[in-house]
N, C-alpha and C positions, 0 to 999 in steps of 0.2 A: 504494500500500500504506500503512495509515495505522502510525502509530508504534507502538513498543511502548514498554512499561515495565517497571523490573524490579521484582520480585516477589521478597521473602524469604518464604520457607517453610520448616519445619523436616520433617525425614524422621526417621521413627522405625524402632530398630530395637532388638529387643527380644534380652532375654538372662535366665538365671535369675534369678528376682527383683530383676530392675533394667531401669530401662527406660532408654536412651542418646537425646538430639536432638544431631541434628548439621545445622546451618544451609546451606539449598541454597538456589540461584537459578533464575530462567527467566524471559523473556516472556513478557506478555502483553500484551494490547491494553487502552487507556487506559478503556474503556469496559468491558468485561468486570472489570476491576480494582472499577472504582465499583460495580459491580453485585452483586459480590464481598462488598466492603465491606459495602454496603448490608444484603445476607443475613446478615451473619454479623451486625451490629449488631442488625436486630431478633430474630433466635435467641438475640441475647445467648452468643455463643460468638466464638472466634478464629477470626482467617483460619486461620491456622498448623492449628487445632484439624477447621476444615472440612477443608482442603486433604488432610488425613493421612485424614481417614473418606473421602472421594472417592478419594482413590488405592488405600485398601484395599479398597473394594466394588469396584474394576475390577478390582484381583488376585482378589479374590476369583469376578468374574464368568467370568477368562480358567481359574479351574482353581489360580492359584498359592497358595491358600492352603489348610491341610488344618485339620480338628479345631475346637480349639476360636476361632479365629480366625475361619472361618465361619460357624459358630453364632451368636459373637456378633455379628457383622453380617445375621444373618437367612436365613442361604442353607443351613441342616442342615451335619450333618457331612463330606459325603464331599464329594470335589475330582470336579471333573468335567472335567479338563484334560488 
């Protein structure tokens, strides 16, 4: 099994008119990391920045997100979960 590495990431979580990051960790593999990097360097955006749109378009895919949350990641309004 090859090594992992950690990984800070920020998880967002939103409130009226304010939005809160609070600093999480996890695994991952040393290569998936560079690879990471690499994309987020030429988009010119943050890991942290990727990491939060990639976790919201899977909530968003599994149903958990309703309104305007899915609209603006592309998926119309209604929840399908």
């Amino acid at each position: 099994m090859k090594p992992a590495w950690w990984v800070s990431v920020a998880h967002l979580s939103f409130e009226v008119g304010k939005t809160h990051l609070k600093n999480v960790s996890y695994k991952m593999e040393k290569e998936l990391v560079e690879l990471l990097r690499k994309v987020c360097k030429a988009r010119g955006e943050t890991v942290s920045g990727f990491t939060r749109r990639a976790v919201l378009i899977e909530l968003a895919k599994l149903g958990y997100l309703d309104g305007e949350g899915r609209k603006a990641l592309g998926f119309g309004g209604e929840s399908h979960g």
